[in-house]
BAFI-3210 file (N, C-alpha, C; in Angstrom, 3 decimals, decimal comma, padded with zeros to 6 digits):
// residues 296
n [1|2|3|4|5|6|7|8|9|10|11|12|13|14|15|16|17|18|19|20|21|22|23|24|25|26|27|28|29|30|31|32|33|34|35|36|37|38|39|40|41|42|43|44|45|46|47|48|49|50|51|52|53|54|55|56|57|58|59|60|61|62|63|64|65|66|67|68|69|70|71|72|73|74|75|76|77|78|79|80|81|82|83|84|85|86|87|88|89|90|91|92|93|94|95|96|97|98|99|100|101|102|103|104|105|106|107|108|109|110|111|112|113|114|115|116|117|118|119|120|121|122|123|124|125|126|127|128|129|130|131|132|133|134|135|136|137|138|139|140|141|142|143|144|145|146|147|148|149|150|151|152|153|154|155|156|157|158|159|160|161|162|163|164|165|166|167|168|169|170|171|172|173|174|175|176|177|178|179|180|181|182|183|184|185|186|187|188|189|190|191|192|193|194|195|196|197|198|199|200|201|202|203|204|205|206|207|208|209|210|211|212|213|214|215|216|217|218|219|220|221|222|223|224|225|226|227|228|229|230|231|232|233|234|235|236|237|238|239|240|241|242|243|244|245|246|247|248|249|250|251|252|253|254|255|256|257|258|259|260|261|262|263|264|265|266|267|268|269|270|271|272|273|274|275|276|277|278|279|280|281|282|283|284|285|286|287|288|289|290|291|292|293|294|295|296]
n.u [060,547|059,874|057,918|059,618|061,411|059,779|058,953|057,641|055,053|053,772|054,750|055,185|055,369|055,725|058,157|061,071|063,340|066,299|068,404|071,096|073,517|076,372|077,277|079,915|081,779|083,988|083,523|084,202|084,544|085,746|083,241|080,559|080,195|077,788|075,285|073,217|069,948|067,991|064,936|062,057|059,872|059,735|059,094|058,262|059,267|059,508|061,682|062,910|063,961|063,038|064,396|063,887|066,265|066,238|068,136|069,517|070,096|067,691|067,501|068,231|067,739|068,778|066,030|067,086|069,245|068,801|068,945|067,533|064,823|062,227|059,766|059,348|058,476|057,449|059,220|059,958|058,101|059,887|059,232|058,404|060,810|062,113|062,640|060,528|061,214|062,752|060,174|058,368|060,095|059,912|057,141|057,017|056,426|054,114|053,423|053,744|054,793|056,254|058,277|061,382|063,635|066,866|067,303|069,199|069,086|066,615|063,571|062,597|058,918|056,991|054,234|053,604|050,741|049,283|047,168|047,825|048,788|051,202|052,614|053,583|054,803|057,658|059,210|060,625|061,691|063,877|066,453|067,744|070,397|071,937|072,741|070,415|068,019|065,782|064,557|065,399|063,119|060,665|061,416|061,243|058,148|054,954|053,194|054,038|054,420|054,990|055,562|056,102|057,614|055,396|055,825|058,680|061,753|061,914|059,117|059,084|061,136|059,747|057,098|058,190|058,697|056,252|054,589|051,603|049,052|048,092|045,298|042,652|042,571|043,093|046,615|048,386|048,217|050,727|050,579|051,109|051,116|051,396|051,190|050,208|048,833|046,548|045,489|044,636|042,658|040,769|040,011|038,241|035,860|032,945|032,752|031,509|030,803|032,323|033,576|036,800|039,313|042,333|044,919|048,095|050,192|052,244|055,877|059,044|060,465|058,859|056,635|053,669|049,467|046,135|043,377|039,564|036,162|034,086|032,535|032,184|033,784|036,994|040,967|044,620|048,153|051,029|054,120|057,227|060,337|060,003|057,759|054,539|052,198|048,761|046,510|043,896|041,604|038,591|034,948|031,783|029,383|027,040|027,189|028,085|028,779|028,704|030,838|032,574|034,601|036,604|036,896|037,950|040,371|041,405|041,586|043,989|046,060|046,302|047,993|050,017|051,165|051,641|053,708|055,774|055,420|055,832|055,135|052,101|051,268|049,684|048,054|046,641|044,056|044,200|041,590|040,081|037,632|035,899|037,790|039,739|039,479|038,379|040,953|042,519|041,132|042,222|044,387|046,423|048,775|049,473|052,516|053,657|053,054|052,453|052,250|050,783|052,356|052,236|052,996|050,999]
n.v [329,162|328,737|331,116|332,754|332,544|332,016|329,647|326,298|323,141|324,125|324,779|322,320|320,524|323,186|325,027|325,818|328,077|327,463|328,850|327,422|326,222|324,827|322,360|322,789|323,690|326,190|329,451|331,271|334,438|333,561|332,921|330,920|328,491|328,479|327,261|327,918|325,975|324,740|323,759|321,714|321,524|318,538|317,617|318,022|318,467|316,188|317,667|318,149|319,338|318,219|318,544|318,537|318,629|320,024|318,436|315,357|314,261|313,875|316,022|316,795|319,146|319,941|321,660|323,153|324,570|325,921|328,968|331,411|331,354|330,741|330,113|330,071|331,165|328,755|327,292|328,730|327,123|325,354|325,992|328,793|329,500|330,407|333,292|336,639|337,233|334,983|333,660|334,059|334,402|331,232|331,360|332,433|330,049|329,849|330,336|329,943|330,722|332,850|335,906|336,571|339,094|339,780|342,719|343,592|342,893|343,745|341,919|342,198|341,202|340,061|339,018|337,189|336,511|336,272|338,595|339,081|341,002|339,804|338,630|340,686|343,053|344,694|343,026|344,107|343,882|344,119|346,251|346,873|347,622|348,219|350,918|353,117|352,005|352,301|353,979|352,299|350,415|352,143|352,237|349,977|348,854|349,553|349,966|350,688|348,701|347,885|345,642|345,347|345,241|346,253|349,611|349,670|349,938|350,629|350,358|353,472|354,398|354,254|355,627|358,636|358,596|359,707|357,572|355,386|353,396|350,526|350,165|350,140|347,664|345,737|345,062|342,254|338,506|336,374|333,259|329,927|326,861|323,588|320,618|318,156|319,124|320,419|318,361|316,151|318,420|318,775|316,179|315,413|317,478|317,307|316,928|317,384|314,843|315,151|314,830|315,169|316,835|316,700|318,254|318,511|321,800|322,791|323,480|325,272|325,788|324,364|321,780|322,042|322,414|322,164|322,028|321,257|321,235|319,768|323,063|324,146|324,343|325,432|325,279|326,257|324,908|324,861|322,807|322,751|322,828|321,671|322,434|323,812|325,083|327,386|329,166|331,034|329,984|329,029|329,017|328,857|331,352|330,525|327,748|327,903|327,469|324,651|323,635|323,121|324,598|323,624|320,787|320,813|322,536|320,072|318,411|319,007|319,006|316,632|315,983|317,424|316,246|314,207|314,916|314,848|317,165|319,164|321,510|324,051|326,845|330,052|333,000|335,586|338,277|340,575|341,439|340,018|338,474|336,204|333,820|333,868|333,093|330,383|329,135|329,465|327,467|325,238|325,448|327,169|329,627|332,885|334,138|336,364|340,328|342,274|344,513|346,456|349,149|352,170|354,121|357,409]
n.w [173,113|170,568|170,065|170,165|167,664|165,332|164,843|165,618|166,184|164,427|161,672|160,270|157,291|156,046|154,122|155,237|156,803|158,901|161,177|163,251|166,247|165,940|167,874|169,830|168,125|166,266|165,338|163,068|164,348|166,819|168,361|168,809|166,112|163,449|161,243|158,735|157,546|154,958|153,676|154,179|156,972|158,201|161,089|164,321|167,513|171,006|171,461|169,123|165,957|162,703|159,425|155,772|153,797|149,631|148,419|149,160|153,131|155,650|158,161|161,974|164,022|167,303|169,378|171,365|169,702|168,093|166,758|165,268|163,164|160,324|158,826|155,321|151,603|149,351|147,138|143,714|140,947|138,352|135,878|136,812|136,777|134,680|133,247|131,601|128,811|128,299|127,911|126,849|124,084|123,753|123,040|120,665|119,235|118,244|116,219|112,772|110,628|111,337|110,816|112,188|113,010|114,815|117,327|118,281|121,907|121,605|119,487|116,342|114,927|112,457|110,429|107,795|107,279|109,550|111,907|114,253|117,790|118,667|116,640|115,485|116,268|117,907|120,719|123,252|126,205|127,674|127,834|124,319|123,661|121,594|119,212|117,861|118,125|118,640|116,658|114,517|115,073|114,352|111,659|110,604|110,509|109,319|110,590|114,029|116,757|119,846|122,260|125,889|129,240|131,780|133,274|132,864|131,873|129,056|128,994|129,756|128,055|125,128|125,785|126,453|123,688|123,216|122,464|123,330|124,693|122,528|122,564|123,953|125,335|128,419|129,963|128,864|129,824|130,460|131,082|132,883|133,289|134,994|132,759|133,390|135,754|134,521|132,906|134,823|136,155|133,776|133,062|135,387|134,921|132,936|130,284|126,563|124,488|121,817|118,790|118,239|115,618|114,708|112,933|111,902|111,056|108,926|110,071|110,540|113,438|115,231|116,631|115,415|115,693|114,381|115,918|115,751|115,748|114,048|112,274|114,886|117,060|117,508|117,389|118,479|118,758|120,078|120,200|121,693|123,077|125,270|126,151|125,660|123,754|123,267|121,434|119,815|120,526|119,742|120,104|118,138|118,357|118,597|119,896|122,536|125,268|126,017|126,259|124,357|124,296|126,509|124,953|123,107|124,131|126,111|123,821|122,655|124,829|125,420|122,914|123,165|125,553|124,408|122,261|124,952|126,432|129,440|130,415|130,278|128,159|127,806|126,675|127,823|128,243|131,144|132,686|131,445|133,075|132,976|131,333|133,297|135,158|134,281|133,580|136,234|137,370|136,040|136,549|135,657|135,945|136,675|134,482|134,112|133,381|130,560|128,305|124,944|122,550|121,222|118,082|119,153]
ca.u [061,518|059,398|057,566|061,309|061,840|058,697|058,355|057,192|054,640|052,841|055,766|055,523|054,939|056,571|059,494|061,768|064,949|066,575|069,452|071,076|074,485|076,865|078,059|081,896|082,594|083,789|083,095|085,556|085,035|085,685|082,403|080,063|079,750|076,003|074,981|071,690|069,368|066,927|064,333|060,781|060,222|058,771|058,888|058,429|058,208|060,382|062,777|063,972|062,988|063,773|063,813|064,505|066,266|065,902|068,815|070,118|069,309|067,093|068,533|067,943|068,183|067,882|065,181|067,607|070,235|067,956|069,032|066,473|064,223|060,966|058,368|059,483|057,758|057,712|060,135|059,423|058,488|061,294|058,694|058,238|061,912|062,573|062,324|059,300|061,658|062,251|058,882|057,769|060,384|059,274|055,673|056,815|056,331|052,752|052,851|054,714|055,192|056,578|059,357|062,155|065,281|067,429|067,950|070,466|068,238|064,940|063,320|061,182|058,550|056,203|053,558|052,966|049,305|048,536|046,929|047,616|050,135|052,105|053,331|053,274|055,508|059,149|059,270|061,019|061,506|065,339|067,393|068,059|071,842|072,418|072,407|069,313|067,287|064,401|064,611|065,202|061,835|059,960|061,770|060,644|057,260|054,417|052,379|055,184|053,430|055,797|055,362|056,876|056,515|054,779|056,817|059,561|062,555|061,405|057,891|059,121|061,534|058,577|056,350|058,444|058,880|054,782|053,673|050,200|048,284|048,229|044,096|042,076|042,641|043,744|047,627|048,250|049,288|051,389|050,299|051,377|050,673|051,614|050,638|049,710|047,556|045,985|044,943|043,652|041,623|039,953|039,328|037,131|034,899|031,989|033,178|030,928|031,730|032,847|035,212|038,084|039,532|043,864|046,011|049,341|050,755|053,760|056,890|060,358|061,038|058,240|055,129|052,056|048,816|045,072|041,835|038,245|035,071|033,314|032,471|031,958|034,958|038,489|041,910|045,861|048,550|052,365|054,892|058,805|061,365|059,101|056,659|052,895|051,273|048,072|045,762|042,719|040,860|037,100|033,174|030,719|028,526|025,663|027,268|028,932|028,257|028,248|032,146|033,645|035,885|037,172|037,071|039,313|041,883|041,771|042,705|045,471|046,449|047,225|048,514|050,901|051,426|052,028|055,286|056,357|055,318|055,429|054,400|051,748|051,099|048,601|047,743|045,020|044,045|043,904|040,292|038,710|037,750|035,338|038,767|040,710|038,644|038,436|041,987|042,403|040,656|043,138|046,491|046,947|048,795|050,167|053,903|054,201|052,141|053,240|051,690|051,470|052,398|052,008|052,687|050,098]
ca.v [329,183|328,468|332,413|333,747|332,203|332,254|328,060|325,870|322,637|324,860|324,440|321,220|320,329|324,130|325,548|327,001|328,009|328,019|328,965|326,833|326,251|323,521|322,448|322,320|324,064|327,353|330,105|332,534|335,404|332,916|332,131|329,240|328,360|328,721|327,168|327,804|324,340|325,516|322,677|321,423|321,076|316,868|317,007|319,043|317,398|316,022|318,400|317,633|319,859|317,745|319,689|317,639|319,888|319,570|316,982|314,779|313,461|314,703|316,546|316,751|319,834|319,739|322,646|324,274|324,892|326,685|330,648|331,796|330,621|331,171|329,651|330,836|330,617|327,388|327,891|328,592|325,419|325,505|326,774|330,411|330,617|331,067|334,994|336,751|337,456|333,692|332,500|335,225|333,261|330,296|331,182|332,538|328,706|329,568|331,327|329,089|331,528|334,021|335,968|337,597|339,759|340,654|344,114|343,450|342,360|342,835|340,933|342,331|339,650|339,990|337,496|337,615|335,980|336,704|339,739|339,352|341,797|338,614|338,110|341,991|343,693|344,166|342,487|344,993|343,927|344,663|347,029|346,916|347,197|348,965|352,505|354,071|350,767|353,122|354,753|350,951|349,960|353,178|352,187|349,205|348,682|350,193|350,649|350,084|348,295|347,235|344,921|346,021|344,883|347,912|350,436|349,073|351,429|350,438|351,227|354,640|355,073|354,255|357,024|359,367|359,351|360,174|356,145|355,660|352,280|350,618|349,631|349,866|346,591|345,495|344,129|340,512|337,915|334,857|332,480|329,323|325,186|321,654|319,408|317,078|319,047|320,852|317,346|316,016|319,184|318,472|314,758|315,954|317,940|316,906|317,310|316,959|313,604|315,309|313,944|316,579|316,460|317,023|318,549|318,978|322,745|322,567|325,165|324,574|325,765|323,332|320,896|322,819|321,265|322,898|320,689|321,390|320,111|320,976|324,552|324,860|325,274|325,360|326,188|326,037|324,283|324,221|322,034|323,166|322,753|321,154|323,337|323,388|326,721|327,467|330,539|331,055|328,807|329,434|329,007|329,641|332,281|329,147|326,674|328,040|327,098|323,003|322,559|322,811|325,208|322,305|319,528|321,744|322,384|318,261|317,405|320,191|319,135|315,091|316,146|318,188|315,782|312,797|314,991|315,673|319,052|319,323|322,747|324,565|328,319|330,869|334,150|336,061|339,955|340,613|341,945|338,601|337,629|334,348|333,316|333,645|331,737|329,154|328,838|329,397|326,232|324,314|325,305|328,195|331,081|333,905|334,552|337,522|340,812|342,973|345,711|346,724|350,319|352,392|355,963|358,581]
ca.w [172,010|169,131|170,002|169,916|166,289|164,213|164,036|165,626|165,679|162,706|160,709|159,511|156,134|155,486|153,932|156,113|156,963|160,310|161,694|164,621|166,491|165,533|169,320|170,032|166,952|167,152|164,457|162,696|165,298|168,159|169,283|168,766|165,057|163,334|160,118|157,949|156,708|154,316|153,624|154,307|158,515|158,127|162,298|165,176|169,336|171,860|171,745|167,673|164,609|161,448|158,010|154,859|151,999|147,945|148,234|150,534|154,477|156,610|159,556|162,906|164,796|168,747|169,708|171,967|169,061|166,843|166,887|164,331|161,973|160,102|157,231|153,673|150,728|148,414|146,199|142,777|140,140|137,236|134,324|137,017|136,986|133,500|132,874|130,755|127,702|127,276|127,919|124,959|122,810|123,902|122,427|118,995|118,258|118,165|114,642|112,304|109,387|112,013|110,352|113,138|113,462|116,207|116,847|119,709|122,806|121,240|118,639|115,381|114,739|111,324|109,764|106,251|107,077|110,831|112,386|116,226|117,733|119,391|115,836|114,669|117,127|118,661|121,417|123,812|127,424|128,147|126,870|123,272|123,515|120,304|119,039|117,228|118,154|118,426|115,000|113,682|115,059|113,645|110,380|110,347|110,434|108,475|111,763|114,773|117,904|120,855|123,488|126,655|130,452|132,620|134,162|132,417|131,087|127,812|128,865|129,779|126,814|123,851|126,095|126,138|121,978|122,573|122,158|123,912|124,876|121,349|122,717|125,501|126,428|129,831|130,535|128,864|131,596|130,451|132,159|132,788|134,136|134,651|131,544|133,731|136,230|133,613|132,482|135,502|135,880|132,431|133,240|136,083|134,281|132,051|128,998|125,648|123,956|120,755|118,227|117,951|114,409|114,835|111,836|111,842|110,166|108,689|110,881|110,800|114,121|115,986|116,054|115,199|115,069|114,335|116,337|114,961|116,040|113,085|112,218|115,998|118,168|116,914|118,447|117,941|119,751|119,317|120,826|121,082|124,183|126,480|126,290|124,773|123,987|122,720|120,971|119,141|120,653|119,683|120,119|117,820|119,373|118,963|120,228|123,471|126,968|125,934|126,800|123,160|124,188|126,833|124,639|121,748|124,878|126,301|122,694|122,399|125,927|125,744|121,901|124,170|126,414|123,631|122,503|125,685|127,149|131,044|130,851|128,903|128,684|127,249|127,250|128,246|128,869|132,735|132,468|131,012|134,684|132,566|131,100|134,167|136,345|133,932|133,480|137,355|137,753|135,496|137,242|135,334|137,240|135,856|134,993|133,550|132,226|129,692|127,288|123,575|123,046|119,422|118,584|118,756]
c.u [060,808|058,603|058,824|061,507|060,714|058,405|058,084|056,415|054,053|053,315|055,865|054,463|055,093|057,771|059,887|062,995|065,177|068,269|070,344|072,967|074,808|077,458|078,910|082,619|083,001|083,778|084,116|085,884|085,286|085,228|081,713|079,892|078,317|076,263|073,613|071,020|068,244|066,049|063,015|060,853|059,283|058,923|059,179|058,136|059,513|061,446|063,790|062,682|063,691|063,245|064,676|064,827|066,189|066,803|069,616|069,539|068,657|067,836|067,880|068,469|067,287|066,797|066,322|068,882|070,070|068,430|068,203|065,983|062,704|060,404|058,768|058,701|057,873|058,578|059,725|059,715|059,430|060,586|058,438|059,877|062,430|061,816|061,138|060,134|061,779|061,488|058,438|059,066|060,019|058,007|055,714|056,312|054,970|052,067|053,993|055,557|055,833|058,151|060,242|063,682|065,627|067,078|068,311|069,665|066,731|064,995|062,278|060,609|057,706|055,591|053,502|051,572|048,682|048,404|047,234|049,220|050,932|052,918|053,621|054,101|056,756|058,365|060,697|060,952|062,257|065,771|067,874|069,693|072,711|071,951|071,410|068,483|065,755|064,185|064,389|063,808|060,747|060,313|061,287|059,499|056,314|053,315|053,154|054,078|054,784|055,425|056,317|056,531|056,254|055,761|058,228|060,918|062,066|059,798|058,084|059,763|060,610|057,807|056,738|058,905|057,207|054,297|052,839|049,888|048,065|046,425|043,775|042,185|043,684|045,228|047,557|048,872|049,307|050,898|050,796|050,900|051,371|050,351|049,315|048,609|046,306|045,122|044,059|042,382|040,604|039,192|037,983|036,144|034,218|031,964|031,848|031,364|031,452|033,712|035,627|038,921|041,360|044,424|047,188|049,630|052,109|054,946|057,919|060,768|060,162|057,512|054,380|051,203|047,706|043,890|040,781|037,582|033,946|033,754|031,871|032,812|036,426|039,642|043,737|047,012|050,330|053,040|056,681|059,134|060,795|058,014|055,396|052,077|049,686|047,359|044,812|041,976|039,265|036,428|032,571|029,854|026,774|025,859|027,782|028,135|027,953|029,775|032,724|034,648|037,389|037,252|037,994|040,389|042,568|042,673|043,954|046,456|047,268|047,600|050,000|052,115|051,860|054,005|056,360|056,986|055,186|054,664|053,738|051,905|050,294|048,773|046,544|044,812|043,510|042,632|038,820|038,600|037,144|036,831|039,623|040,663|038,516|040,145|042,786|042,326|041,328|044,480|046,983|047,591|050,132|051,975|054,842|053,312|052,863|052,113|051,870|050,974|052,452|052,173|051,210|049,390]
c.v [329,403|330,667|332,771|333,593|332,114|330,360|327,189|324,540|322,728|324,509|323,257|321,455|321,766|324,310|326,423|326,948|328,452|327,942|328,317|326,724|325,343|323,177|321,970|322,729|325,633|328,310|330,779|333,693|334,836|332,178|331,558|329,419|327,715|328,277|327,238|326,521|325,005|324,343|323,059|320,457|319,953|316,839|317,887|318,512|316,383|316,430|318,256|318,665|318,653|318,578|318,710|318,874|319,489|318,328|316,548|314,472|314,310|315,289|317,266|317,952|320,491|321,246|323,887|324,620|325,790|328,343|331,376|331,136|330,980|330,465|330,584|329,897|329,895|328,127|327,263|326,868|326,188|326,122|327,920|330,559|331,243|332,763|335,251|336,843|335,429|332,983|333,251|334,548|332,470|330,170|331,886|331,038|328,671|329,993|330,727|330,106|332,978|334,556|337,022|337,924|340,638|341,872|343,972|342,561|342,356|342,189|341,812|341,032|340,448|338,816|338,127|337,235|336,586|338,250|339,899|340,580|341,019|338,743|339,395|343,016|343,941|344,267|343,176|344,875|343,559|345,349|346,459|346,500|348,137|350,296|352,386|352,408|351,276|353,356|353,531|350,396|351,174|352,903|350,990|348,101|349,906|351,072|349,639|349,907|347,636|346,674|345,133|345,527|346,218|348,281|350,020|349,914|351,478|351,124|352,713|355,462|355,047|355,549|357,956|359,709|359,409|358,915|356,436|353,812|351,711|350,284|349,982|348,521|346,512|345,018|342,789|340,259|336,727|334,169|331,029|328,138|324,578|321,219|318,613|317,273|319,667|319,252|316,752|316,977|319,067|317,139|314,696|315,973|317,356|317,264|316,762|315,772|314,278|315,072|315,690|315,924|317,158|317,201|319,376|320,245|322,301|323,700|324,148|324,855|324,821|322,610|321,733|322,473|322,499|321,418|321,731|320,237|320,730|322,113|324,790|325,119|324,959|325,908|325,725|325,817|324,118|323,693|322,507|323,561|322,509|322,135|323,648|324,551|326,510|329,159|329,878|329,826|329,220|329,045|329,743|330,161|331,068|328,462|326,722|327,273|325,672|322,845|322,724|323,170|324,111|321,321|320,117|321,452|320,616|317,832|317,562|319,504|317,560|315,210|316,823|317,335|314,752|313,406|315,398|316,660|318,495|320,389|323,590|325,868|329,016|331,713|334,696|337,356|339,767|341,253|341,163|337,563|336,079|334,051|332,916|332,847|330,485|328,453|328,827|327,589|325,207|324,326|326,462|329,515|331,885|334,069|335,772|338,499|341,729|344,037|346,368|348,542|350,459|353,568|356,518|358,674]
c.w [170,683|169,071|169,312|167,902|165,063|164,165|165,700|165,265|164,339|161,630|159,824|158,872|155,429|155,239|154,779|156,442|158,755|160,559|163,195|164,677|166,231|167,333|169,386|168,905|167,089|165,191|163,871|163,759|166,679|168,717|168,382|166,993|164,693|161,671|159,682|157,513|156,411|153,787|154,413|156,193|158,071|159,734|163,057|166,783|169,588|171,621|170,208|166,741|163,843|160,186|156,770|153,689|150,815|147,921|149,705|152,115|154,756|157,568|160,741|163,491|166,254|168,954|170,049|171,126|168,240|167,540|166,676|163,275|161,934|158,927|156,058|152,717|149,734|147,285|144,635|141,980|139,171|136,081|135,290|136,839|135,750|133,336|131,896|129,040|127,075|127,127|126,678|123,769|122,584|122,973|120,860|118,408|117,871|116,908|113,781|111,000|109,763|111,292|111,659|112,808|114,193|115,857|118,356|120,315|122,301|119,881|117,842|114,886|113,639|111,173|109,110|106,169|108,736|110,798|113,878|115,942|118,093|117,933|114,618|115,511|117,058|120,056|121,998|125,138|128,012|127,118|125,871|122,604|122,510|120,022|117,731|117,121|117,850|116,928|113,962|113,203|113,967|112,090|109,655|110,037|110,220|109,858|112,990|115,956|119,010|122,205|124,459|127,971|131,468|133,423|134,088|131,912|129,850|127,462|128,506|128,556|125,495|124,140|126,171|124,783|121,950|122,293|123,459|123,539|123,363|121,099|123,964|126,291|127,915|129,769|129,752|129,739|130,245|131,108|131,656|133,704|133,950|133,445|132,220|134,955|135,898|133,196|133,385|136,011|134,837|132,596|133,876|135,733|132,967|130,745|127,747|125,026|122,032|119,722|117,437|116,625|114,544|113,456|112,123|110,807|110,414|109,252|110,700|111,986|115,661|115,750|116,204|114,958|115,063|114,926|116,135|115,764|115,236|112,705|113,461|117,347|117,169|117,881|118,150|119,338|118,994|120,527|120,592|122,728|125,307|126,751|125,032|125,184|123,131|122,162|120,160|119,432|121,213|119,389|119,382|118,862|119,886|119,593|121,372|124,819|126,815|126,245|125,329|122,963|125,210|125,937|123,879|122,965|125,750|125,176|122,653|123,062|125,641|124,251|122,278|124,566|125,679|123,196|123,104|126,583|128,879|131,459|129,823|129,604|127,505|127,249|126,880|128,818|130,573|132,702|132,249|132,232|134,171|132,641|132,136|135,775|135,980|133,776|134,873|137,483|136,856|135,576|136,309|136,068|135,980|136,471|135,186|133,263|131,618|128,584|126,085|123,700|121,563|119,324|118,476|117,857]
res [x|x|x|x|x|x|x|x|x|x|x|x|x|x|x|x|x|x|x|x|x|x|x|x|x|x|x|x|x|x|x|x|x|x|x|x|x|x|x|x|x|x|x|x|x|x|x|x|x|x|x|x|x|x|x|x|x|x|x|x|x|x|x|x|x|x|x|x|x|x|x|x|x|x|x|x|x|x|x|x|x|x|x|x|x|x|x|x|x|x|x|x|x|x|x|x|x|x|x|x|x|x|x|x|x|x|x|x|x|x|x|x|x|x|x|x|x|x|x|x|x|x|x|x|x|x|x|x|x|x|x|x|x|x|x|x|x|x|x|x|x|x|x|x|x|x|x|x|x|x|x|x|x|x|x|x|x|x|x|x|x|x|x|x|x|x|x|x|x|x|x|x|x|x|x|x|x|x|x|x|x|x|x|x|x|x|x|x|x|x|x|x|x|x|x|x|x|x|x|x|x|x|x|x|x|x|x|x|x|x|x|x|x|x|x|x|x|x|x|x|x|x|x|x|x|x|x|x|x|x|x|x|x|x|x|x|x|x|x|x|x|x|x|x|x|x|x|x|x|x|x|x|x|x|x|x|x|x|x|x|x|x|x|x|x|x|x|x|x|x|x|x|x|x|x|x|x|x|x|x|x|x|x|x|x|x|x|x|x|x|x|x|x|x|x|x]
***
């Protein structure tokens, strides 16, 4: 049986769904009625699967009732299901002086002080909605840069008005963690015993703080809807390879974690394999990548 259906003793402690007969019930076309239980198999032997689902009992279903069934994959945590457009709102909180306006579905973002493109763009990754959205953007910035996710319609509509890679760089990835296993990851490791210096910037639309250790690492951290982002978080070229760039993100992290955050997130060019190994190793996994595009 278990060949016929994909499960099996193996099964436990997997997600899976199976399909089995209800007995003595009869179905709409007549014959035997079959219901789905989608849940985690906790038991497999003497003749009983049990599969516990997200809510409610466990449930028992005899071997020989099972129709079909197979191992699916964990179902996403609640910070992958949110989409890439509102995790990229989400992280405007990371530029406090960020100035934006609609233009239907996307978003023009400006700083009057920053240089990144995060806060220098439209933000372009669904249809627009509105007529001459294009023409808007071109109108509206002195040198137009759009963020877009690859192979996107959007991708394709910017390249065909002749936009081109706005850099050689690689893809950014979103990425995203738990607070909290981000934290125990950090605990772990041998951190420098540095005293991290915390200041609050002033934003009206979140908490923003700046940590310093010295003039030798620094890095930025905002807080807004349960969620705890970070950027610029940098090593003097002297002082690297001692951990300062960890001890900057620890502080960030239980500063995070004091108002709140369950989930942080970053970003990081797909190319910076250091970065992505180190952030690997702290529960980081990517949610999203996306690409800035510029004319010609």
């Amino acid at each position: 049986m278990s060949e016929a259906h994909g499960l099996g003793p193996h099964a436990v402690g997997q997600r899976v769904v199976v399909r089995r007969v209800l007995p003595g019930e009869t179905g709409p076309s007549g014959g035997p009625a079959m219901t789905d239980v989608l849940g985690v198999c906790t038991a497999w032997g003497a003749g009983v699967c049990v599969v516990q689902p997200e809510t409610g009992e466990p449930v028992r279903i005899r071997l020989s009732d099972i129709v079909s069934g197979k191992p699916v994959p964990p179902r996403p945590s609640t910070r992958h299901r949110v989409g890439p457009l509102e995790a990229q709102r989400r992280a405007l909180a990371l530029w406090p002086d960020l100035e934006t306006e609609p233009l239907g579905d996307w978003l023009l973002r400006r700083s009057p002080t920053a240089t990144a493109r995060r806060a220098n763009s439209v933000l372009a990754f669904v249809p627009a909605g509105v007529p001459d959205a294009y023409e808007r953007v071109v109108a509206f910035y002195d040198r137009p840069v759009a963020a877009v996710l690859p192979d996107s319609a959007e991708d394709a509509l910017f390249r065909g008005h002749g936009w081109v890679p706005e850099s050689h760089d690689a893809d950014t990835l979103l990425q995203l963690a738990s607070v909290a296993q981000a934290q125990r990851a950090l605990r772990a490791r041998a951190l420098p015993p540095a005293e991290v210096d915390l200041v609050e910037v002033p934003s009206s639309e979140a908490r923003v703080v700046t940590a310093r250790i010295g003039d030798a690492a620094s890095g930025v951290a905002a807080y807004a809807r349960d969620w705890v982002g970070f950027r610029s978080i940098e090593v003097d070229p002297g002082q690297r390879r001692r951990g300062l760039g960890l001890a900057v993100m620890a502080a960030l992290l239980e500063w995070g974690a004091e108002q709140g955050a369950t989930t942080a997130y970053l970003q990081v060019l797909g190319d910076n394999a250091g970065a992505l190994e180190l952030y690997r190793g702290l529960g980081f996994t990517t949610h999203h990548a996306y690409r800035y595009l510029t004319p010609r």
